[in-house]
Backbone as CSV, one residue per row, in Angstrom:
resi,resn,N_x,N_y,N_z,CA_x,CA_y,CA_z,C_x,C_y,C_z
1,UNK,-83.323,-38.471,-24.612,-82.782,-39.824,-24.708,-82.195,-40.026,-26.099
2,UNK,-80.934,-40.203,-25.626,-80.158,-40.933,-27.444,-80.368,-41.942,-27.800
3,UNK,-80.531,-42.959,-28.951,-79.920,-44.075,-29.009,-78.980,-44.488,-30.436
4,UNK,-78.012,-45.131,-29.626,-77.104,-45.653,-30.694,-77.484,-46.436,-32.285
5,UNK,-76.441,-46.521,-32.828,-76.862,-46.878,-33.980,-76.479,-48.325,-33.793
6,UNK,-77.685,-49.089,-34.099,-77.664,-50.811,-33.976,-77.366,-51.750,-35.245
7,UNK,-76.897,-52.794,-34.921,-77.814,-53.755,-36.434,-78.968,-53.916,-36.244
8,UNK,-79.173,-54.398,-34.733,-80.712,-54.853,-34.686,-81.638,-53.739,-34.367
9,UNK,-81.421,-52.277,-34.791,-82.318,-50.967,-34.495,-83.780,-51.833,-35.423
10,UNK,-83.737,-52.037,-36.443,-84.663,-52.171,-37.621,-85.522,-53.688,-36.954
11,UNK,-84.666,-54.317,-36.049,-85.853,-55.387,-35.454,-86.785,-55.269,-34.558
12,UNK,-88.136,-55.403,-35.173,-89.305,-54.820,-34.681,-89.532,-55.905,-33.560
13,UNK,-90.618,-55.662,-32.475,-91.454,-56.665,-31.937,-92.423,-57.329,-32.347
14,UNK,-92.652,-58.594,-32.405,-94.361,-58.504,-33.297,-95.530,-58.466,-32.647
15,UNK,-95.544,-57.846,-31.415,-96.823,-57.712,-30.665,-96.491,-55.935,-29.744
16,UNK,-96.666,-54.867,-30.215,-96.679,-53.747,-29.208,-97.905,-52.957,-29.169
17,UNK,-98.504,-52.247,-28.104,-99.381,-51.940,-27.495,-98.712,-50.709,-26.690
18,UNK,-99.328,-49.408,-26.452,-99.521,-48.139,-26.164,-97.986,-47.767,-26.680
19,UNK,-97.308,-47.134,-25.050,-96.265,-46.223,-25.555,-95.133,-47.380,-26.393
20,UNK,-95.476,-48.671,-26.845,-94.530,-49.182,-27.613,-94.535,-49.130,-28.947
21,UNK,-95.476,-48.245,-29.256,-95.358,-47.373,-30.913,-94.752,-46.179,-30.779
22,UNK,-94.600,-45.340,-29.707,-93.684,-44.151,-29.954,-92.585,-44.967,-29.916
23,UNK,-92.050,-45.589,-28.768,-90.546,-46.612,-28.786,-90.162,-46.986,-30.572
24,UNK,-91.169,-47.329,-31.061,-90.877,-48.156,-32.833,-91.004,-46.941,-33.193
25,UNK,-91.377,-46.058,-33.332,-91.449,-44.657,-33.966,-90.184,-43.942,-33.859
26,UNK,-89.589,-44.078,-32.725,-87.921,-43.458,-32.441,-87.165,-44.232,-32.976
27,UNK,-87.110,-46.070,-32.775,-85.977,-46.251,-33.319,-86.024,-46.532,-34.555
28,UNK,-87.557,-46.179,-35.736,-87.376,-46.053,-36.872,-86.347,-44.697,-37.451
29,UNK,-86.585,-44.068,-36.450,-85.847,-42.567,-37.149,-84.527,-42.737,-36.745
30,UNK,-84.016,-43.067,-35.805,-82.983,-43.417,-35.737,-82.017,-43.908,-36.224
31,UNK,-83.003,-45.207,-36.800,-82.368,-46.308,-37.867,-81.992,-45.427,-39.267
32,UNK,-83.091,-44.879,-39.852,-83.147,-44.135,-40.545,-82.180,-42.924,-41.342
33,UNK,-81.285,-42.495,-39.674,-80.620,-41.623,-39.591,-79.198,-42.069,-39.808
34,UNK,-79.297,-43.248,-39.147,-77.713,-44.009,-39.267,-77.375,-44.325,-40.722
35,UNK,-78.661,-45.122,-41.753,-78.074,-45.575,-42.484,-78.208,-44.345,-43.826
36,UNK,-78.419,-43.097,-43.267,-78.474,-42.394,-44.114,-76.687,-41.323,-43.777
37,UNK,-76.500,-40.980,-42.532,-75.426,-40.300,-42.432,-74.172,-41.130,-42.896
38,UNK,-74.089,-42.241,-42.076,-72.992,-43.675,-42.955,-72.395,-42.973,-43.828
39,UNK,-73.171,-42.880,-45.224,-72.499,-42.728,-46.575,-71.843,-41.441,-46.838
40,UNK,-72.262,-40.346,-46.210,-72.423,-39.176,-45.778,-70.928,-39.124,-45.241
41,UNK,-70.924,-39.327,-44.063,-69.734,-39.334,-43.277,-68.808,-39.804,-44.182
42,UNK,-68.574,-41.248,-44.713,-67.491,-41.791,-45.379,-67.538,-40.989,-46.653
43,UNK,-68.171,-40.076,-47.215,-67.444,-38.662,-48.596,-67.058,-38.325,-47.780
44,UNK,-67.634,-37.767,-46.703,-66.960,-36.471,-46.298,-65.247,-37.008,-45.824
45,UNK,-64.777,-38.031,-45.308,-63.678,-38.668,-44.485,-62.821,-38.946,-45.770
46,UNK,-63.249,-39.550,-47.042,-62.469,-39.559,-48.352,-61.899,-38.338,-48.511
47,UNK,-63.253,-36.941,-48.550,-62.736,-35.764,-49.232,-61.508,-35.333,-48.318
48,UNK,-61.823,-35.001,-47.221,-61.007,-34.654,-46.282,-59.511,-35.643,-46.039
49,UNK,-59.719,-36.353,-46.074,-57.995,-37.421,-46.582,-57.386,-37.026,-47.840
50,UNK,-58.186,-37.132,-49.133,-57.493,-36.202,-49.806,-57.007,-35.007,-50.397
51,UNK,-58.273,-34.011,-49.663,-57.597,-32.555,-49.586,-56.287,-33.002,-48.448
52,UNK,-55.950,-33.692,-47.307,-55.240,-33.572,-46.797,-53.272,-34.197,-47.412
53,UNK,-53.798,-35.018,-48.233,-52.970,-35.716,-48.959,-52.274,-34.974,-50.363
54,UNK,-53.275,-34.234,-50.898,-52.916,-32.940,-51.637,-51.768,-32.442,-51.276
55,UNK,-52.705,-31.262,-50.002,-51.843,-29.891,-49.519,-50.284,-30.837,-49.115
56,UNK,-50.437,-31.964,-48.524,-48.550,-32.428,-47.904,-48.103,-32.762,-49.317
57,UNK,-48.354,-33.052,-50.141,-47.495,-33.144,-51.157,-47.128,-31.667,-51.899
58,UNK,-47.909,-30.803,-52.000,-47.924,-29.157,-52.372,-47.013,-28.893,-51.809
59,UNK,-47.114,-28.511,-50.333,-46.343,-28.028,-49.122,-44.770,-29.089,-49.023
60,UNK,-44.743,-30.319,-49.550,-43.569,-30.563,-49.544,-42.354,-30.223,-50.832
61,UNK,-43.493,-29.766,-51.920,-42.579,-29.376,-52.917,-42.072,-28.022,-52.975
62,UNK,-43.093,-27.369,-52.258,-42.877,-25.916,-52.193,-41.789,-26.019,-50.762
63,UNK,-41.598,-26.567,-50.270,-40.775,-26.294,-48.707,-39.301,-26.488,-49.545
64,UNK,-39.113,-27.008,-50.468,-37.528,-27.133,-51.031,-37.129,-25.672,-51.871
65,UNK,-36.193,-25.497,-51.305,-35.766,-24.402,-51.440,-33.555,-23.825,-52.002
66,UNK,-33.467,-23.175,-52.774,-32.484,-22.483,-53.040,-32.002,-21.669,-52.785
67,UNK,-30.606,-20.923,-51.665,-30.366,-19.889,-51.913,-29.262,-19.531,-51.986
68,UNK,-28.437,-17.885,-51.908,-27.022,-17.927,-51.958,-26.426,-16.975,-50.912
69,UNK,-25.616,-17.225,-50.595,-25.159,-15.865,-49.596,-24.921,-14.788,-50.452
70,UNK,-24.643,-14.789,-51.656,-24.032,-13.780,-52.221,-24.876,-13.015,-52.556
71,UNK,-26.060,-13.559,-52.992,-27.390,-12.611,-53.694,-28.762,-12.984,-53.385
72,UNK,-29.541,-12.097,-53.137,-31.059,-13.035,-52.382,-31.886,-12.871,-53.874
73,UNK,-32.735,-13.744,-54.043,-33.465,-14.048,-55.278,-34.314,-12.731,-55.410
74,UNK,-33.835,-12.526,-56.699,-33.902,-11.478,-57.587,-33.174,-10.492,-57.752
75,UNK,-31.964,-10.332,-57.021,-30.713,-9.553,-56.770,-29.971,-9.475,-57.358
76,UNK,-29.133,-8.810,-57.540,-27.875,-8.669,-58.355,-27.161,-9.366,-58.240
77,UNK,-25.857,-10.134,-58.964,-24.829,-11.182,-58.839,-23.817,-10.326,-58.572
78,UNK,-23.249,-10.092,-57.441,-21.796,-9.742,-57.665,-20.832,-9.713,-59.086
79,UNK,-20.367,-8.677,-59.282,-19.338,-8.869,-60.397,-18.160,-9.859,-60.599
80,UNK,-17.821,-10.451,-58.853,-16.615,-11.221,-59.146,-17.316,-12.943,-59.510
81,UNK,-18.749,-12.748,-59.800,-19.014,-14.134,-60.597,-19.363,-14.005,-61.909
82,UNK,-18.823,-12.728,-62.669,-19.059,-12.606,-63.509,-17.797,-13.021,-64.121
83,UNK,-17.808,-12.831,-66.061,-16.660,-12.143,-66.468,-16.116,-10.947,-66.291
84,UNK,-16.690,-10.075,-65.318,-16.423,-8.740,-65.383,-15.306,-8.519,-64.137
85,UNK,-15.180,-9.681,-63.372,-14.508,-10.208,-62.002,-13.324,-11.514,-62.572
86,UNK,-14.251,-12.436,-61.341,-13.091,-13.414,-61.434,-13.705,-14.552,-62.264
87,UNK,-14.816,-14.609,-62.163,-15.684,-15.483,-62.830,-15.928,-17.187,-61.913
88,UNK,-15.967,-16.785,-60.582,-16.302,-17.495,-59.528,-17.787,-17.987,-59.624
89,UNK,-18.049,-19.205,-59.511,-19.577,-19.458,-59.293,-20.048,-19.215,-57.381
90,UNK,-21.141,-19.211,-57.753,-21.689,-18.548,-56.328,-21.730,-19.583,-54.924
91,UNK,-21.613,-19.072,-54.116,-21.981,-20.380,-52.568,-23.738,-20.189,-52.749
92,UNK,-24.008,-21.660,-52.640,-25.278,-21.638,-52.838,-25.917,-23.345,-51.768
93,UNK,-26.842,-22.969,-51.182,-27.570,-23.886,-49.949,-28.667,-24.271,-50.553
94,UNK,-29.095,-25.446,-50.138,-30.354,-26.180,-50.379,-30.826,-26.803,-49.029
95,UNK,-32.718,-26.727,-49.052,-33.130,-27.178,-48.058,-34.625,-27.604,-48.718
96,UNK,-34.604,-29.142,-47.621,-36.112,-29.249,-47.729,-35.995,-30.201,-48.903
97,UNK,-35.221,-31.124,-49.295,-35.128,-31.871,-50.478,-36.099,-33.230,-49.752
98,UNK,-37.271,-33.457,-50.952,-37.957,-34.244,-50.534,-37.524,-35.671,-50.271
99,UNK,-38.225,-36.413,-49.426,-38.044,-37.880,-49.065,-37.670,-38.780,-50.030
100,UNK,-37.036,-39.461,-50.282,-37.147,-40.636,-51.403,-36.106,-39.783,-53.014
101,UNK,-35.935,-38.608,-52.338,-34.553,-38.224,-53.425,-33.414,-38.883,-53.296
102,UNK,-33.403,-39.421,-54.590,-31.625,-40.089,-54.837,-30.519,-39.085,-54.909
103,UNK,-30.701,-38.223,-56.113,-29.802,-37.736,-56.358,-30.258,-36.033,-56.837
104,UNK,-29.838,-35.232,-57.334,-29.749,-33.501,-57.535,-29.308,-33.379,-58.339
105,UNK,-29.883,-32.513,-59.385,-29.319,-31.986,-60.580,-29.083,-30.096,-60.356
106,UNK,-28.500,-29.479,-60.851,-28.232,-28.514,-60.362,-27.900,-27.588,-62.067
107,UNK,-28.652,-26.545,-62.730,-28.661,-26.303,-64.101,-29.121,-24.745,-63.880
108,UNK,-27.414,-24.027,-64.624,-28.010,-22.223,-64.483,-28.045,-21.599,-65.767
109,UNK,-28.742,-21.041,-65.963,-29.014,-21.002,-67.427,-29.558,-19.396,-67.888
110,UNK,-29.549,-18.926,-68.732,-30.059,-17.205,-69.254,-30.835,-17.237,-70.307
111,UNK,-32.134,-17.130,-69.681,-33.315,-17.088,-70.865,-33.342,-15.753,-71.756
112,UNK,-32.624,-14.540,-71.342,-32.770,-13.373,-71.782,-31.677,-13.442,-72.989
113,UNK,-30.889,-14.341,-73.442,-29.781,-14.170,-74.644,-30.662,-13.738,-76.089
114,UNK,-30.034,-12.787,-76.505,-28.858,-12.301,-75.634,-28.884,-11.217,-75.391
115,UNK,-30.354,-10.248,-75.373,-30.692,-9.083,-74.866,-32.069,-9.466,-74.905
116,UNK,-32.314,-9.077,-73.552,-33.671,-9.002,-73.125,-35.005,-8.690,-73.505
117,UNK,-34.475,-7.212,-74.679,-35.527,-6.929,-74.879,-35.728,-7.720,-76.682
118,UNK,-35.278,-8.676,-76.770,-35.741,-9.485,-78.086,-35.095,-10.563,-77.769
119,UNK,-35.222,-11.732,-76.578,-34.604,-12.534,-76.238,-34.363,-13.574,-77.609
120,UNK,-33.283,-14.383,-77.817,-33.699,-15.382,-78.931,-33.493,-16.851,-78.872
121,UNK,-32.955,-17.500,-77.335,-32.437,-18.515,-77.010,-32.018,-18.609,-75.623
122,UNK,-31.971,-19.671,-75.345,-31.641,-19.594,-73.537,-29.922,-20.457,-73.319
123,UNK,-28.843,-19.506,-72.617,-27.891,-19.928,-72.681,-27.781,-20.692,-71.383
124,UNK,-26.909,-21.474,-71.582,-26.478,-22.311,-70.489,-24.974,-21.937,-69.554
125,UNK,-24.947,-21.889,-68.370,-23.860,-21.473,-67.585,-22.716,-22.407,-66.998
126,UNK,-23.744,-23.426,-66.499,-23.381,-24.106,-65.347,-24.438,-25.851,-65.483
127,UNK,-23.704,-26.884,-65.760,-24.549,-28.263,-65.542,-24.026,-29.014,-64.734
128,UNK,-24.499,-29.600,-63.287,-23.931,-30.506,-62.773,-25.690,-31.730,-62.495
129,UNK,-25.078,-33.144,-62.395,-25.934,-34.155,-62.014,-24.950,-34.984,-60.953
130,UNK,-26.384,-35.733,-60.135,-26.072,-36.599,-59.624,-25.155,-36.496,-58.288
131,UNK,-25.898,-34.892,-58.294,-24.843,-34.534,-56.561,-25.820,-35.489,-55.505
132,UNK,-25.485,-35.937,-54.634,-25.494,-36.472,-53.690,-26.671,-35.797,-52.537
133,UNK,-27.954,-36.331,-52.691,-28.940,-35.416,-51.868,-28.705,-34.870,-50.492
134,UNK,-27.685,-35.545,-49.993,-27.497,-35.370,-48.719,-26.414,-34.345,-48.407
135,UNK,-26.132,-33.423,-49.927,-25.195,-32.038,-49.970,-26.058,-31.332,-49.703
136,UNK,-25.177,-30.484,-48.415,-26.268,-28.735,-47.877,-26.103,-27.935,-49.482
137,UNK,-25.091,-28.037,-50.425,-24.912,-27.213,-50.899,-23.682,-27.408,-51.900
138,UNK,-23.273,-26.015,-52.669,-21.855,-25.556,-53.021,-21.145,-25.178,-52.477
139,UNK,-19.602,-24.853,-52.132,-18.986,-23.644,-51.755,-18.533,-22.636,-52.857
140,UNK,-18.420,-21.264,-52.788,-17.909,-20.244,-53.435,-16.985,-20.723,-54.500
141,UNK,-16.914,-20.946,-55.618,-15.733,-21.251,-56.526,-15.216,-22.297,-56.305
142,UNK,-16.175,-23.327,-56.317,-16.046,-24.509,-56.108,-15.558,-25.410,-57.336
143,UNK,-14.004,-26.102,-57.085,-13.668,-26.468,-58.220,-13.794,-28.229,-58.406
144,UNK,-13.734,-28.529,-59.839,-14.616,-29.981,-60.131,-13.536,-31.079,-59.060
145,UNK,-12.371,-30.907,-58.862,-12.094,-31.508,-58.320,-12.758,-32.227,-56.457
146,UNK,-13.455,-30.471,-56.351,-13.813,-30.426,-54.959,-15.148,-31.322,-55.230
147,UNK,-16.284,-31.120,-56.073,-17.417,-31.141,-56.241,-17.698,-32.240,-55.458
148,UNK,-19.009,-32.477,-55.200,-19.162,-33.627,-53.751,-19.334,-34.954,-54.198
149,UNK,-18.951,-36.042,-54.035,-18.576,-37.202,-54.762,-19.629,-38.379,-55.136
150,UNK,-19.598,-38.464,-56.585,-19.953,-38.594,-57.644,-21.172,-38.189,-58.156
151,UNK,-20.627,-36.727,-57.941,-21.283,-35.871,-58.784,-20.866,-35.492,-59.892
152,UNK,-21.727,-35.424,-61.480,-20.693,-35.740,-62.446,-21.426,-34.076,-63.286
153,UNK,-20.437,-33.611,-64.031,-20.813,-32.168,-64.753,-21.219,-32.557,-66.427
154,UNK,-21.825,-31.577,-66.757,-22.542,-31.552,-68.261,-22.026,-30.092,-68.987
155,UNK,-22.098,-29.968,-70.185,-21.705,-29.190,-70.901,-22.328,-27.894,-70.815
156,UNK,-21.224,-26.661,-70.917,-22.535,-25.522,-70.793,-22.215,-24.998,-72.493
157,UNK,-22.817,-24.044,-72.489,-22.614,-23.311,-73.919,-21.259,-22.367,-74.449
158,UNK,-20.040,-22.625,-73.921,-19.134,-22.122,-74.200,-18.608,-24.037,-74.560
159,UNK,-19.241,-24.812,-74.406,-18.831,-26.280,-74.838,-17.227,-27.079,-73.803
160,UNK,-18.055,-26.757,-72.562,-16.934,-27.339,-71.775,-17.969,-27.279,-70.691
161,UNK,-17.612,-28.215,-69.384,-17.634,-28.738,-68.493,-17.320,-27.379,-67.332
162,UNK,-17.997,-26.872,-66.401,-17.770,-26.248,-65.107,-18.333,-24.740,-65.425
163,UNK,-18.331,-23.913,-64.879,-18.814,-22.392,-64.240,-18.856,-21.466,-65.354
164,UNK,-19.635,-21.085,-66.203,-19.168,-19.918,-66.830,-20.264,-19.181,-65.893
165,UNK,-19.891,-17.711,-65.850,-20.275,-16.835,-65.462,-21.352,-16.003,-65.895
166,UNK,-22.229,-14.891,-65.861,-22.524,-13.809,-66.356,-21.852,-13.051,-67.046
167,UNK,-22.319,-12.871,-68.463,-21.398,-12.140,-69.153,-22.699,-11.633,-70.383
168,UNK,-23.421,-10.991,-70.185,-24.685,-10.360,-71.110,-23.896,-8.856,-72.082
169,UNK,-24.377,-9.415,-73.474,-23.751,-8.200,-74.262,-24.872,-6.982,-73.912
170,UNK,-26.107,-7.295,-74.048,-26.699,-6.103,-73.537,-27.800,-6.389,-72.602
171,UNK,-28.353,-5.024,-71.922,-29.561,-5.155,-70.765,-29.349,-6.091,-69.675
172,UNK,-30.201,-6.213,-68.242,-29.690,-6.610,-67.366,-31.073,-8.057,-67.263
173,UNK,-29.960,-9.121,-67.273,-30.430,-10.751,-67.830,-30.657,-11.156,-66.415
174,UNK,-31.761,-12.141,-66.760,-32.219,-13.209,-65.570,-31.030,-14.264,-65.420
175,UNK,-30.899,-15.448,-64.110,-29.702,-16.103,-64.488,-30.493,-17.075,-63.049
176,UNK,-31.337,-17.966,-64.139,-32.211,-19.570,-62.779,-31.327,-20.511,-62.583
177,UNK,-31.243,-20.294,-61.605,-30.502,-21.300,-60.479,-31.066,-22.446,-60.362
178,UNK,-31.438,-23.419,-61.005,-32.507,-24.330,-60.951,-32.163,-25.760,-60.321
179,UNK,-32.777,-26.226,-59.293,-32.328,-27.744,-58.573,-33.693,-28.126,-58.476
180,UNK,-33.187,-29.528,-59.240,-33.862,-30.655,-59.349,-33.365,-31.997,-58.254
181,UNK,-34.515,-32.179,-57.671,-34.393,-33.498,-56.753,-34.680,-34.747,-57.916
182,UNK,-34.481,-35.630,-57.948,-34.651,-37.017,-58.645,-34.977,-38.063,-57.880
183,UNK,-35.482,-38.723,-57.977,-36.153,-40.534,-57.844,-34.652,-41.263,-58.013
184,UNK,-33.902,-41.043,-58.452,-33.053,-42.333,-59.317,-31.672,-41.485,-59.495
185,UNK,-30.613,-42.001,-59.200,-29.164,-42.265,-59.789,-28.746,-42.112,-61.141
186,UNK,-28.744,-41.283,-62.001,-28.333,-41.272,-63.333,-27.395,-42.206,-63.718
187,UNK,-27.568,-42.444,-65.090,-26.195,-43.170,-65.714,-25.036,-42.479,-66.113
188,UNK,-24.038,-42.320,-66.097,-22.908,-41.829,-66.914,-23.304,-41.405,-68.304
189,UNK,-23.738,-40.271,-68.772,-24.242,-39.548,-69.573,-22.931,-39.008,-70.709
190,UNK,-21.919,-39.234,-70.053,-20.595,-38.955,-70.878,-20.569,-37.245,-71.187
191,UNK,-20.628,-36.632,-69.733,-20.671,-34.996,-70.647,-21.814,-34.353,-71.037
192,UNK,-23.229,-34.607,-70.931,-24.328,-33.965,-71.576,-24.456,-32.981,-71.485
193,UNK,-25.124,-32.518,-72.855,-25.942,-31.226,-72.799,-27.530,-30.774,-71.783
194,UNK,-27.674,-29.893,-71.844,-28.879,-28.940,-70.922,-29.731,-30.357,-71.519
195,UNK,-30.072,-30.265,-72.687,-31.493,-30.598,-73.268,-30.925,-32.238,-72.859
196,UNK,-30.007,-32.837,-73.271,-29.693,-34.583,-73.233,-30.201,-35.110,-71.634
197,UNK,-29.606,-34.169,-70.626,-29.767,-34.369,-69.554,-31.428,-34.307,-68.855
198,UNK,-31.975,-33.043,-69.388,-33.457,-32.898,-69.203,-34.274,-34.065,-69.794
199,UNK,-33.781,-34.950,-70.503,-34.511,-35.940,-71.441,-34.223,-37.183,-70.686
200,UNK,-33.116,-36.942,-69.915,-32.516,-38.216,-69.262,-33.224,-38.510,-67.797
201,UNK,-33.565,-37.043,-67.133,-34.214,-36.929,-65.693,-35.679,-36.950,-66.168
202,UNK,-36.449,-36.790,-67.140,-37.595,-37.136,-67.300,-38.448,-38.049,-66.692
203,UNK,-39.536,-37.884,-65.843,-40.313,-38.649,-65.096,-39.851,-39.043,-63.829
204,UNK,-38.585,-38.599,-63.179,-38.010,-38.846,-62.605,-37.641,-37.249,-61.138
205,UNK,-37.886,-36.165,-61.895,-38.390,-35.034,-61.276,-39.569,-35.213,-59.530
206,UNK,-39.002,-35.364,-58.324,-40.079,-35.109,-57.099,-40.015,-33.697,-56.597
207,UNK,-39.024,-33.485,-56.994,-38.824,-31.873,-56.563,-38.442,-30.420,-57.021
208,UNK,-38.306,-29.338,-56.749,-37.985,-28.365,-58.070,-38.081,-27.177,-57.238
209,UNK,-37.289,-26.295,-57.413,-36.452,-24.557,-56.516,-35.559,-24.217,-57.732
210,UNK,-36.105,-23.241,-57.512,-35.430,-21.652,-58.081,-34.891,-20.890,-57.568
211,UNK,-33.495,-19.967,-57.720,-33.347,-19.129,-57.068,-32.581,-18.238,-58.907
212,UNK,-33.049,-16.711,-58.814,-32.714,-15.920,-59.580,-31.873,-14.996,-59.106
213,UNK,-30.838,-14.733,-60.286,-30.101,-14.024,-60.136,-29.957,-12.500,-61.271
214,UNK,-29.730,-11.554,-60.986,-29.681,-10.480,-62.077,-28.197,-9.870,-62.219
215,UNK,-28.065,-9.786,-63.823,-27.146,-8.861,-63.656,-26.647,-7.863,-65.304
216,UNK,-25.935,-6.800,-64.776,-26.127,-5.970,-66.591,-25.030,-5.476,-66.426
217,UNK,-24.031,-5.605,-67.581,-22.462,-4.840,-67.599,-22.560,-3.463,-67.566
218,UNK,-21.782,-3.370,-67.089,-21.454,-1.643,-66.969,-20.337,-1.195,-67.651
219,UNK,-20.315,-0.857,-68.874,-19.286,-0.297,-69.431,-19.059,1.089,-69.403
């Protein structure tokens, strides 16, 4: 025989006689049991909501993703996005940009400058903000005119606006493809640099993908 958990489990009779002390004997333990699992149950239903609340926020940052047709992460860049080519920037797809993104920042950059094996500074390639979350992507040599609308570009380290390429004096350099999802719409930044812009998206970061690229001249 079960019995449920009551308010009135704990209200006694005030007159019992034979088997109505085992009866008060059960639904003391009973009682007992309820108001002891209660508290019990509700950790355990907290913990479990927020391990569950965790992992979907984990799993939604990790589900955004970068890639390119031209090169799969960690691959070689074709030469014709180099200087050694035409100096084309790459077709490159995005997926999985989290809920509540405004806008995309998009920043390629070479931590290995300017040889790998004594790196001394990280160059900048490529800055665009404020692409439009609802872009799959780039196309292949995609020019500012095309870029998807009002999406605005930032300075790279040759001190101009749009694509420089791969072009490493020595050893074969990393080259992060890096997209940032944002909370918020930037302001007209007038042209920024890597660092002005990183200072500007501050706190404002929900999302974040990598995709790497390699590559080493062949002379």
């Amino acid at each position: 025989m079960s019995y449920p958990c009551r308010k009135d489990t704990l209200a006694l009779p005030h007159t019992v006689i034979g088997a109505g002390w085992v009866r008060i004997v059960v639904l003391l333990s009973v009682a007992f049991s309820c108001l002891m699992l209660k508290p019990v149950e509700a950790a355990k239903t907290g913990l479990l909501v927020s391990q569950k609340e965790s992992g979907e926020k984990k799993e939604k940052a990790m589900s955004m993703t970068i890639t390119s047709s031209s090169f799969p992460n960690n691959g070689a860049i074709p030469a014709r996005h180099t200087c050694d080519g035409h100096d084309i920037s790459p077709e490159l797809f995005w997926t999985g940009i989290p809920e509540g993104t405004r806008s995309l920042v998009l920043i390629i950059d070479d931590p290995d400058a300017p040889d790998p094996a004594a790196p001394k500074r990280t160059w900048v390639h490529w800055v665009l903000y404020n692409i439009p979350p609802g872009t799959p992507g780039l196309s292949e040599g995609i020019a500012t005119a095309d870029l998807p609308p009002g999406t605005r570009e930032g300075l790279n380290d040759w001190h101009h606006t749009g694509y420089g390429g791969p072009c490493p004096p020595a050893g074969n350099h990393r080259y992060f493809h890096k997209l940032y999802a944002l909370d918020t719409v930037l302001p007209d930044l007038k042209q920024p640099t890597k660092a002005a812009l990183e200072k500007a998206m501050h706190d404002h970061i929900v999302g974040y993908s990598e995709l790497i690229g390699r590559y080493q001249k062949h002379h």
